[in-house]
Every structure is written in structure tokens, then in C-alpha cells.
N, C-alpha and C positions, 0 to 999 in steps of 0.2 A: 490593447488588452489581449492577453494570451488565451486561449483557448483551451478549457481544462476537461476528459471526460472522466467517467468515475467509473468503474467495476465494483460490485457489491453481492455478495450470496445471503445476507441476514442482516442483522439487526442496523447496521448500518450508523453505528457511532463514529466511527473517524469519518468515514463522508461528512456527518454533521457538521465535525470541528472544521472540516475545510470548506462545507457552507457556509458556517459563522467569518471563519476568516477571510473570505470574499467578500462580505456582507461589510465585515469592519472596515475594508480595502489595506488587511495585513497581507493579502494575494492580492498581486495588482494582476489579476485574471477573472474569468466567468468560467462558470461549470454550465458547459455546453448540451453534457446531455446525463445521466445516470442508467447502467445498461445491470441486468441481474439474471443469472441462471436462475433463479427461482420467483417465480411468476407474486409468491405470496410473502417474500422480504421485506418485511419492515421499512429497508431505505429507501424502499420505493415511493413508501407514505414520506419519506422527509423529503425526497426530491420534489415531488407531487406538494406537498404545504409551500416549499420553496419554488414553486411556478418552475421548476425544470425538468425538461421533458425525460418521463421513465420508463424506459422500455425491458420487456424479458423475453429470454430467448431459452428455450428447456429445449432439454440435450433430447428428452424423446420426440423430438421434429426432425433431426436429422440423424444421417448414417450411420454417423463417428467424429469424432472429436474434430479430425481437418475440416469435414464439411460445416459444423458446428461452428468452426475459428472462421472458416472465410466468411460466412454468413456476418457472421459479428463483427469484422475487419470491414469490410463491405458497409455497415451498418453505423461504425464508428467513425471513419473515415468520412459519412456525411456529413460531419459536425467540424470536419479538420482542426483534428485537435494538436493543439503543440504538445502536449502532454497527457499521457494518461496513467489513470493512479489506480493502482488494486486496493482496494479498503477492504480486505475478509471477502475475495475473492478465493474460490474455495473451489474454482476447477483448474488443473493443470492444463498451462497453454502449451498447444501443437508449437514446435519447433518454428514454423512461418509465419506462425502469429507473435511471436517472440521477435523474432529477425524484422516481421516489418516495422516492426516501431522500438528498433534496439536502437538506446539512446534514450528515448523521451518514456519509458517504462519505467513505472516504481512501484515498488510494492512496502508493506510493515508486515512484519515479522514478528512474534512474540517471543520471544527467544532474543538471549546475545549473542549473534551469528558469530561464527560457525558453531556454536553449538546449538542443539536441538533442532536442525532445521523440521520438516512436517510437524507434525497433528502431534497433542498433545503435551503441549509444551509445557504449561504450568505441573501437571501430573508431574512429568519425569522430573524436573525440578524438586517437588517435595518429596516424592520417593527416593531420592538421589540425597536428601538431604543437604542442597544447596542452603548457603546464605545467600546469595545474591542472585539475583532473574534482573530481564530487563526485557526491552525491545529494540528493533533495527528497523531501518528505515534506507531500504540497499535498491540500486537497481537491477533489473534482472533479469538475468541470462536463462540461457536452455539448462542451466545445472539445479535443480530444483533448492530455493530458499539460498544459493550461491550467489548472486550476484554481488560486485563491488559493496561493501557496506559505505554509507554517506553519512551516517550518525545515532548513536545507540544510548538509551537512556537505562541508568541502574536502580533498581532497586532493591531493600532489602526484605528480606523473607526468613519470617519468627517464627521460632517455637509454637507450635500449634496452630498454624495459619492450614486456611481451607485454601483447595483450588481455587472460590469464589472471593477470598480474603486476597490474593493473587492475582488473581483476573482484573480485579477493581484497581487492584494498585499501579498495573502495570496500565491499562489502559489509561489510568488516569493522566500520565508522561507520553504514550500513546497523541493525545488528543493535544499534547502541547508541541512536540517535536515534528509530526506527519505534515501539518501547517506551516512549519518553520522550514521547512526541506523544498515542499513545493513551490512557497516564495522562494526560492534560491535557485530554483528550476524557472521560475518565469522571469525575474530580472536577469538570466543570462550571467549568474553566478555559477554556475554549476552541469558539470558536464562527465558524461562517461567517455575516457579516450582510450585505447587502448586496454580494453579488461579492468578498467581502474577508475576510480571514482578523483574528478578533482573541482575543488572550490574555489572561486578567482583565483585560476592559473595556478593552483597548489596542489599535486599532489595527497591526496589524502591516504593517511594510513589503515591499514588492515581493520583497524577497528574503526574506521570513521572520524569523522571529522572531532576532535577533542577539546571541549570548554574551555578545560581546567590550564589547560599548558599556556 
């Protein structure tokens, strides 16, 4: 069983879906530990109902962001995890928190990378008068929301839909796809080589790995 930990800054819904699918044994792994820059995060109550251990770590204990990452690198690393997952992880990681675990890093993205990577995805979507938003599920590099994308789900966006009308929809693919990734990551289907995302020994294209083809 692979070792999985979780990063989390709030509400903490995709961790869920990947404690559910633990739970099912659709991840043939365990969630080791769940870690949160905010002391009062919601996912800390799912890890905590789910008997795993949740810890927070707030940025006004240390320096600066390196000292903040080694602390938590230090902290994660007690758990040795083959993987670890950003679920609405919402602090930028220091460059050597990046590089130590480049490879087994994942994050989701609300947005269809490359577009909209930061904050406020849904927003710029409906003001932009988009059809179509989705999410990405990439791993990830020192280039902020850049990392190889591994697979992206679409959806569509109507005439008078709210941010929250958006939010719902997109998480809702969110909570099916972030579970499907990380099984692919634990049975040793799924690997970053060279800046590049690939899935049993394939190559994945810019946009991720593709259903439909």
C-alpha cells in the first residue's frame, strides 16, 4: 500500500473524494497524514472523522516561506509518503519544496490549463464569456499552475450561470477525476519524465491524458 499525504487550506472536498476512494480500495493506498496552513479548515474535521492524523502549520510561526516549507518537508517526510496531493492548497511552495518531491507532486487546478492559471478562475471565465471551464489535474513544477497537465475534465457554462452555479459543476468532475489520477499514481501507471507527463509508458499530450480518442 502506497503512502499518500494530503495538503489542504479549506473546505477540504477533493481530500474527501480521495478518502472515499481509499475507503472503496479505488486507491490501492492509505492517506498517511493530512497537513493545512490554516489551523481552522474544515478538512481537518474530515481527516480527524476519518481517524487520520491532521496537523496545521500557520505561516505566522515562521520567518518566511523557506523556513515554513522546510518545517513542513521535515514534517511530511515523517509519514514517507510516495505521493503527495495539493487538494486547495492555497500557499505557493518555495522552490526546494517543489524539487524535493518533484515527481510524486500533484495538484487540481480549476481552470483548463494553460488557461487561467491563479485565483479566480470561475470569475474570469464568466466575464470572458466563456462556454466552456473545466479542471486539470497536472503535476507540478516551480512555474506557478504550469506543471505537465495529466488529465482535464470539461464543462459547459450557460447563459446566466453564477460563480457558485460554476464552482458546483466543476468540482463536481473535480471529485471524479483527482481519485482517478492518483490511482494511476499509485499502481505505478503514471509518471513525470522529462517536464512531461506520461501514462503506461505513453507520452501524454499537452492537454492530458484524452478519453475520447
Amino acid at each position: 500500500m502506497k503512502n499518500i499525504v494530503v495538503l489542504i487550506s479549506g473546505n477540504g472536498s477533493n481530500l474527501q473524494a480521495v478518502i472515499d476512494a481509499c475507503k472503496q480500495k479505488k486507491i490501492n493506498g492509505t492517506i498517511r497524514a493530512v497537513f493545512s496552513n490554516k489551523a481552522d479548515a474544515f478538512g481537518l474535521e474530515r481527516a480527524r472523522d476519518a481517524n487520520i492524523p491532521a496537523h496545521a502549520l500557520e505561516a505566522s510561526q515562521f520567518s518566511g516561506r523557506e523556513a515554513f516549507d522546510r518545517e513542513l518537508v521535515q514534517e511530511i517526510d515523517a509519514y514517507a509518503p510516495d505521493v503527495v496531493v495539493l487538494a486547495g492548497y492555497m500557499r505557493i511552495l518555495s522552490p526546494a519544496f517543489v524539487s524535493h518531491y518533484s515527481g510524486r507532486l500533484l495538484n487540481i487546478h480549476p481552470s483548463l490549463l494553460p488557461k487561467y492559471p491563479g485565483l479566480h478562475t470561475h470569475r474570469q471565465v464568466l466575464e470572458n464569456g466563456d462556454e466552456e471551464h473545466g479542471t486539470s489535474v497536472h503535476f507540478v513544477t516551480d512555474e506557478l499552475d504550469g506543471g505537465p497537465v495529466i488529465l482535464q475534465a470539461k464543462v459547459p457554462v450557460f447563459d446566466g450561470d453564477t460563480e457558485e452555479d460554476v464552482t458546483e459543476r466543476v468540482q463536481t468532475q473535480e471529485h471524479a477525476i483527482y481519485p482517478l489520477v492518483v490511482s494511476w499514481f499509485v499502481d505505478g501507471r503514471l509518471e513525470m519524465r522529462d517536464g512531461t507527463a506520461w501514462l503506461d509508458r505513453v507520452q501524454l499530450p499537452p492537454q492530458g491524458y484524452a478519453a475520447e480518442e
